[in-house]
C-alpha positions in Angstrom: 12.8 58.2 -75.8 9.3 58.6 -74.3 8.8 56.8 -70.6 6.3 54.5 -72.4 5.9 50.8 -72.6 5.6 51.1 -76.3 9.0 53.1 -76.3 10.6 50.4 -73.7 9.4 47.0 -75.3 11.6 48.1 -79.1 14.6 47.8 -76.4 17.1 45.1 -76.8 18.2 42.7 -73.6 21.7 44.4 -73.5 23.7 45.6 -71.0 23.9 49.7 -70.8 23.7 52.7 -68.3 20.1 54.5 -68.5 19.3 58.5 -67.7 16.6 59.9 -65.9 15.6 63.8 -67.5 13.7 66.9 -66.3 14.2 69.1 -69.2 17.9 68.9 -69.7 18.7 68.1 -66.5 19.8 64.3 -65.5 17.8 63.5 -62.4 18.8 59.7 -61.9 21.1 57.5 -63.7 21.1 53.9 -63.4 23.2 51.0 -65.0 21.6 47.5 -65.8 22.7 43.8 -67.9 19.1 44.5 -69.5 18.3 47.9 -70.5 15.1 46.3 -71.3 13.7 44.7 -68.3 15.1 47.4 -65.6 13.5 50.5 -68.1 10.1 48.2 -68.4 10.1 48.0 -64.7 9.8 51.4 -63.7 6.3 51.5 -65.6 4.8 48.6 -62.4 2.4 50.6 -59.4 4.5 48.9 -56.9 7.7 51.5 -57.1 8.9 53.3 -53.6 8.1 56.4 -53.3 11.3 58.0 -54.0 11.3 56.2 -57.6 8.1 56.9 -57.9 8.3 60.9 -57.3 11.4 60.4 -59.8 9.7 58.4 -62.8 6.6 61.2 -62.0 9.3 64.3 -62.6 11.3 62.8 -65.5 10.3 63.9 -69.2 12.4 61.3 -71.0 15.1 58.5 -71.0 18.5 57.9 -73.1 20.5 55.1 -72.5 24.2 54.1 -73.9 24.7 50.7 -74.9 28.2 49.1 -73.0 29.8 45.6 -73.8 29.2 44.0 -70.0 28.0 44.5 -66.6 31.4 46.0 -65.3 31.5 48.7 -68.0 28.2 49.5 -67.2 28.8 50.2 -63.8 31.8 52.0 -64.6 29.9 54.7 -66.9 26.7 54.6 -64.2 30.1 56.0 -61.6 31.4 57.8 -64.0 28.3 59.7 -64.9 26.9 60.4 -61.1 30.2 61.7 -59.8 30.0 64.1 -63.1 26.1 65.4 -63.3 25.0 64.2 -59.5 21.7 63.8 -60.4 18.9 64.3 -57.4 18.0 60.5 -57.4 21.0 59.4 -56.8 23.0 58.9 -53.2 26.4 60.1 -53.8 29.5 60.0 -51.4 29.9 63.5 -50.5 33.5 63.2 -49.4 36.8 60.8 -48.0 35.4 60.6 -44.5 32.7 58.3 -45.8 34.1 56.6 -48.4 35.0 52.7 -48.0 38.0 50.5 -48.0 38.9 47.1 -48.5 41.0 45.7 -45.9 42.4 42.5 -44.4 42.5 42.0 -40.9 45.5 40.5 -39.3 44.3 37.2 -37.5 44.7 33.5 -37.7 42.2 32.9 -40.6 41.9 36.9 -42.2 38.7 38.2 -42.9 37.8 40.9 -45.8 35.7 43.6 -45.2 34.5 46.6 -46.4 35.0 49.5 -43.6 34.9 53.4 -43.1 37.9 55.1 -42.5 37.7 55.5 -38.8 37.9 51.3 -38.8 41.2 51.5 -41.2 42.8 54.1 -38.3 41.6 52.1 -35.3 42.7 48.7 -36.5 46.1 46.3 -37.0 45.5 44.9 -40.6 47.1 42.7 -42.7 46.2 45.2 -45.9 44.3 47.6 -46.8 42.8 48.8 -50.0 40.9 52.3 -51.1 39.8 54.3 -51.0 36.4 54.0 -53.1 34.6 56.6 -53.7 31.7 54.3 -54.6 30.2 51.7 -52.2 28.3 49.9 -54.7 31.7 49.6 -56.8 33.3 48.0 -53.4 30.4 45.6 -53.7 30.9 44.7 -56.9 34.7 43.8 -57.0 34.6 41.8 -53.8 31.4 39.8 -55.1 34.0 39.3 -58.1 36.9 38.8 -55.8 34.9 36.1 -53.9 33.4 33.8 -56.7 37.4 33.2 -57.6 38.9 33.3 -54.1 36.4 32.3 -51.5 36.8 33.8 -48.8 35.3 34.7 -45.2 34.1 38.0 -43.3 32.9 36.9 -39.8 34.6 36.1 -36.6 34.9 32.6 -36.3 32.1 30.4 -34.8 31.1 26.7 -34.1 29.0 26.5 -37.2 29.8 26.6 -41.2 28.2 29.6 -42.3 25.8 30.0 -44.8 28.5 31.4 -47.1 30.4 28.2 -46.9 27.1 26.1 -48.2 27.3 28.5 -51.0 31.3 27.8 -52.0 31.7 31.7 -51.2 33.5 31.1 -48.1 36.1 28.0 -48.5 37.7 26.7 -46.6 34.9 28.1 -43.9 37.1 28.9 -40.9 34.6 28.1 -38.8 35.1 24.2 -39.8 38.5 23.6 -40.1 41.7 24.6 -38.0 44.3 24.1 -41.1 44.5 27.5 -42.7 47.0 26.4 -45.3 44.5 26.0 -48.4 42.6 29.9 -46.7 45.8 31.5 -46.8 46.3 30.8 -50.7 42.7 32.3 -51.0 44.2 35.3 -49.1 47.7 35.8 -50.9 46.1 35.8 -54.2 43.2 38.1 -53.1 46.1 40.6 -52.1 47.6 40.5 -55.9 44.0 41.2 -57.5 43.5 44.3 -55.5 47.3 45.3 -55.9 46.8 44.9 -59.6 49.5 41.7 -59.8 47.4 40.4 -62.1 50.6 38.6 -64.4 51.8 37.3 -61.1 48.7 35.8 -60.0 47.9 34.1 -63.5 51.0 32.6 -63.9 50.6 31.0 -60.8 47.3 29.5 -61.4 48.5 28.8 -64.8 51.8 26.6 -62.7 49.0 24.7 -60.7 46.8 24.2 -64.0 49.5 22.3 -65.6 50.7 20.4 -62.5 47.1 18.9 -61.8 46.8 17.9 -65.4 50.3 16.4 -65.9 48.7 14.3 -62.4 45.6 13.5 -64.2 44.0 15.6 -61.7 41.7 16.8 -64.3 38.7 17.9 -61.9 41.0 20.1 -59.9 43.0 21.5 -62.8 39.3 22.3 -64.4 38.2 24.3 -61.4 41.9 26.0 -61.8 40.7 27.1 -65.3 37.6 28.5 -64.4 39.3 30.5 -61.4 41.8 31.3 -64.8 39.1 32.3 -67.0 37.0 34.6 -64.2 40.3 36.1 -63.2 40.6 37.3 -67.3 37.2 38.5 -67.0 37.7 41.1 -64.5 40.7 42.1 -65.2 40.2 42.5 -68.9 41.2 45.7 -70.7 38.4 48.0 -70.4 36.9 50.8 -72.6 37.4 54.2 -71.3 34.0 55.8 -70.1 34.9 59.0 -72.4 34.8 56.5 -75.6 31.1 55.8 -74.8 30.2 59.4 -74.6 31.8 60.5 -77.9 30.4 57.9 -79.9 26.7 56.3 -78.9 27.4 53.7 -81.4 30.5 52.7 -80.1 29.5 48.9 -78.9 28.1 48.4 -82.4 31.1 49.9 -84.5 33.2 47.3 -81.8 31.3 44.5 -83.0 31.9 45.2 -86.4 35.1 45.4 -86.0 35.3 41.7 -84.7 32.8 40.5 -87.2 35.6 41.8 -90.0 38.9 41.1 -88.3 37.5 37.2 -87.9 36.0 37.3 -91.7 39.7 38.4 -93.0 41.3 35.7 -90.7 38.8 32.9 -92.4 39.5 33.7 -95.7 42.9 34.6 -95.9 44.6 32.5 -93.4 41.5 29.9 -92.9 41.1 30.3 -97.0 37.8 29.3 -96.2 34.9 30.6 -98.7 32.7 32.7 -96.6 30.0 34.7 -97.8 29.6 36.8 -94.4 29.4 36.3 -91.1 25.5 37.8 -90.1 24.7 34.7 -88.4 27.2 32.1 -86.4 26.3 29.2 -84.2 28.2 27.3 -81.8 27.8 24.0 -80.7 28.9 22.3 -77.3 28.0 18.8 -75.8 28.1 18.2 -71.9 28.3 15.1 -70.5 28.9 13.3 -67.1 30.8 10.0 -67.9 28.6 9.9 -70.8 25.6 10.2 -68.9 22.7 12.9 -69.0 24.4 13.9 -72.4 23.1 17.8 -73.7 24.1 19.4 -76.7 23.5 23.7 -77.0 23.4 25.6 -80.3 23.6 29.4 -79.2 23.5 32.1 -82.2 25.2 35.6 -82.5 23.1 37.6 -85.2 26.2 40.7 -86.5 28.1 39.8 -83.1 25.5 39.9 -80.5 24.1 37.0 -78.7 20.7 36.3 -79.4 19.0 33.9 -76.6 16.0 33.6 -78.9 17.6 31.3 -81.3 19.2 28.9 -79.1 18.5 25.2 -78.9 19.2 22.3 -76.2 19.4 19.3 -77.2 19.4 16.0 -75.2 20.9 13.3 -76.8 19.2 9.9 -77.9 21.8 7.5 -79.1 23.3 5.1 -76.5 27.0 5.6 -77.5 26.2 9.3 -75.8 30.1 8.9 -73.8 31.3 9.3 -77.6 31.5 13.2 -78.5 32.0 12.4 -82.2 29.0 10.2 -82.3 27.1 13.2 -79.8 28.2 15.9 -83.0 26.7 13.7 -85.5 23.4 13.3 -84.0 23.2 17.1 -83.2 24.6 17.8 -87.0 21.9 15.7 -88.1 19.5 17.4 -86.3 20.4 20.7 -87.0 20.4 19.9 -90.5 16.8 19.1 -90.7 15.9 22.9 -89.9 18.0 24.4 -91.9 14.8 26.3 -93.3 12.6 27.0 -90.6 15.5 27.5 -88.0 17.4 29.9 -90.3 20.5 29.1 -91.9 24.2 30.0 -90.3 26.8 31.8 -92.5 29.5 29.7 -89.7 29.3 26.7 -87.7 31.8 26.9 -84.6 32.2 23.5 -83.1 33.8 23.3 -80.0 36.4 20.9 -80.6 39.3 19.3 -82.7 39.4 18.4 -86.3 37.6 15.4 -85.7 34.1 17.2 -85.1 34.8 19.7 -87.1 34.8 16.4 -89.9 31.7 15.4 -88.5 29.8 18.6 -89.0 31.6 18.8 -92.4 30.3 15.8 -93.7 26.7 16.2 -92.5 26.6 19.5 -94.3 28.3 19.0 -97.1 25.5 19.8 -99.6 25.1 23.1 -98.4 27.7 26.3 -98.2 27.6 26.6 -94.7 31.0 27.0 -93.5 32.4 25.0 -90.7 35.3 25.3 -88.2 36.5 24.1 -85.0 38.0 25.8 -81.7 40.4 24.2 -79.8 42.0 25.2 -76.5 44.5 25.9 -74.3 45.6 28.0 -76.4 42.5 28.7 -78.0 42.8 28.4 -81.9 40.6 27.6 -84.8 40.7 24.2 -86.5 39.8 23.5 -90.0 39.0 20.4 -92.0 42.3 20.7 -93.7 44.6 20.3 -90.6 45.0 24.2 -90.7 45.5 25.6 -86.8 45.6 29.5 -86.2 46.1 30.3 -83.0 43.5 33.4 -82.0 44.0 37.1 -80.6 42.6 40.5 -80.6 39.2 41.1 -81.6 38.8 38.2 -83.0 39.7 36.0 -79.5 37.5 38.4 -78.1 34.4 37.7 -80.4 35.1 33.8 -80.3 35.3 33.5 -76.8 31.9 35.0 -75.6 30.4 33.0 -78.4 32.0 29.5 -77.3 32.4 30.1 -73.5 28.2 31.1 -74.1 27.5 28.0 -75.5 29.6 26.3 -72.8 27.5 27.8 -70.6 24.2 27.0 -72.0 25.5 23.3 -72.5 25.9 22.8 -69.2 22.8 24.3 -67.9 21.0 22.3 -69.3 23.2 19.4 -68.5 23.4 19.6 -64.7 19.1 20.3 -64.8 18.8 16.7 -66.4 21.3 15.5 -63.6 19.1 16.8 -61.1 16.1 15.4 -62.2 17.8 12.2 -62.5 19.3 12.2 -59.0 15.5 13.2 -57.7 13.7 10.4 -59.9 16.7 7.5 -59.4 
C-alpha cells in the first residue's frame, strides 16, 4: 500500500510484521500488536532522524497479518536475518550475540550477557546463544511476569522491581531463599524446554491449595498455569505466513467451522452461523464493586468496538445467577441497536447458562456455557463436551478476553472506591 494516512487508517488493530520498500528492496522491517497505530505513527514530524531518512526513501508498505505478539516477532527475526534490510541493526556474528545465564550465588540473578561474561564467570546455567537481543528481551519479560525474579546484587533497599511483583521474593528484603529458589528451578525448565515437567508441577500445587481452600493462592497458580500455556504454545512456522498472506484468516475460519460442527452435532444445538459471538463474565470482590463485560468476536476476531461493561445495580450483586439476569436483561433490550449475536457464551455452569436461556427465549439466539478446569461447554440440557483443538483455541481467547475486560473494569471501580471511602 501507499505511505498515506488514507492508506493506514483502512488498517485493522491486529497484530502483524510491517515492510519498509525502495523499489523492491526491503529497507526496514518492523513487527507490532497494532499494525494500525505503529504504521499511522510514522506519518508524526516528531520521528528521529534515522526513521525519518527511512520513511523519506521507502516507496511503499506490505504487512502480514500473525495470530499474537510472539509470532510477530518471530516473522519480524525471521525476516531481518533473511533480507537485512538497511534500517535495521542486525547481529553481525556469535561474538556479540547474548545469553541467558544464572549466576551461582545465594539468591541467583538472571541476566542477559555477551559471551566474554559466559567464559569469565562460575554460573549456575546458562542459556543461548540468541542471535537476537530484542528476542532475549522478550522471553525474559515473559519469563519474569510468571517467575519473578531478580538481576542486581543485593542491597539494603527493595528494588523498584519488587514494588512491581517482577522481583519476588526481592532478595534485597528477605534472607529465606526457599520461596526464590522455586522461582529459579522452574525458570531453569522454561528455558530447557521442560515445559510438561514444569506444568505438572504447578498443576500438583494448584490442586493442593484448593483441596486447602486456599483458593487465592491456587488462583495466582492458575494464572502462572495459564501464562506458562501462552508462551509455550505451539507456534506457526514463519514459512506458513510467507506462502499464504491469508493464512490468519483461513485459521480463523477453520475455528469458526470446527466449533459450528461441535454445536450442532455433538451440542445439537440449532445454529444458524457463528459471524458474531459474545461472551459474558461478572467480577466481583465478596460481592462488592460487582462488573459484568460483554466482549464480541465478529468471524473469529475480537472486536473492542462492540464491547460493553456493565456495573451492576441490584443489591443481591454477591449472587452470580442474579448478576446474569440483570446483565441478560440488559443485553436483551438492545438487541436491535447493539446488533444481535448468532452465540451467547456465558462463563459458567448450567445454572447461568438457564438464566440467559430463559431471558432470551423469544429469540433464536443460541446460548451455552463454559466451564473449567477442564474447560468444556455446558448446555441447557445437561450436555458437557469437554473442548480441544481449534475449537479450545477459539473459545479460550474469547472467554479469557472477557475475563480480562471483567476485571478491568472491576478493580477501576475498587479503586475509586478505596479513594472515595
Amino acid at each position: 500500500m501507499e505511505i498515506s494516512k488514507k492508506a493506514f487508517l483502512k488498517l485493522s488493530p491486529k497484530p502483524g510484521v510491517y515492510i519498509f520498500w525502495k523499489k523492491d528492496t526491503p529497507i526496514y522491517i518492523g513487527k507490532s500488536i497494532n499494525l494500525k497505530s505503529r504504521l499511522n505513527s510514522y506519518l508524526s514530524l516528531n520521528l528521529v532522524l534515522k526513521t525519518k531518512q527511512m520513511v523519506k526513501s521507502a516507496e511503499k508498505v506490505t504487512f502480514i497479518r500473525v495470530l499474537s505478539e510472539l509470532e510477530s516477532l518471530l516473522l519480524e527475526s525471521y525476516l531481518i536475518r533473511k533480507h537485512k534490510p538497511k534500517y535495521n541493526i542486525v547481529l553481525k556474528d556469535d561474538k556479540h550475540a547474548l545469553y541467558i545465564v544464572i549466576t551461582r550465588e545465594d539468591f541467583p540473578r538472571v541476566l542477559a550477557v555477551r559471551k566474554q561474561y559466559v567464559i569469565s564467570q562460575t554460573l549456575y546455567a546458562s542459556y543461548g546463544p540468541f542471535p537476537s537481543s530484542s528476542n532475549v528481551k522478550t522471553i525474559l519479560k515473559l519469563i519474569r511476569k510468571i517467575f519473578p525474579y531478580s538481576d542486581h546484587k543485593i542491597g539494603k533497599r527493595a528494588c523498584l522491581y519488587s514494588h512491581l511483583g517482577l522481583c519476588n521474593p526481592c532478595p534485597n528484603i528477605t534472607k529465606d531463599n526457599k520461596k526464590y529458589m522455586k522461582n529459579i528451578r522452574s525458570i531453569k525448565l522454561v528455558l530447557s524446554r521442560h515445559f510438561n515437567i514444569i506444568r505438572k508441577s504447578l498443576d500438583k500445587e494448584m490442586n493442593l491449595l484448593s483441596k486447602a481452600e486456599k483458593f487465592e493462592e491456587a488462583l495466582q497458580i492458575r494464572e502462572k498455569i495459564k501464562a506458562l500455556d501462552y508462551i509455550t504454545q505451539p507456534r506457526i512456522s514463519e514459512e506458513k505466513f510467507l506462502e499464504n498472506p491469508n493464512l490468519t484468516e483461513d485459521i480463523r475460519k477453520f475455528e469458526i467451522d470446527e466449533f459450528l460442527n461441535l454445536l450442532k452435532i455433538k451440542g445439537k444445538l440449532p445454529v444458524r452461523g457463528l459471524k458474531r459471538i459474545e461472551c459474558f463474565d461478572v467480577a466481583h470482590l465478596s460481592g462488592s464493586f460487582a462488573t459484568a463485560s460483554m466482549t464480541v468476536s465478529i468471524n473469529g476476531e475480537m472486536e473492542h468496538q462492540y464491547y460493553r461493561q456493565f456495573r451492576i445495580r441490584q443489591i443481591k450483586s454477591q449472587s452470580d445467577y442474579d448478576s446474569m439476569r440483570e446483565v441478560a436483561l440488559r443485553r436483551f433490550k438492545h438487541l436491535e441497536d447493539w446488533g444481535k449475536p448468532d452465540l451467547i457464551i456465558v462463563d459458567g455452569g448450567i445454572g447461568q447458562v438457564g438464566v440467559f436461556k430463559n431471558v432470551f427465549e423469544q429469540s433464536d439466539v443460541a446460548i451455552v456455557g463454559l466451564a473449567k478446569n477442564p474447560d468444556r461447554l455446558v448446555f441447557s440440557n445437561g450436555t458437557k463436551i469437554r473442548l480441544q483443538g481449534l475449537t479450545l483455541q477459539l473459545v479460550s481467547r474469547i472467554r479469557d478476553e472477557a475475563h480480562r475486560f471483567a476485571r478491568r473494569y472491576h478493580h477501576k471501580l475498587i479503586s475509586k472506591g478505596t479513594l472515595t471511602g
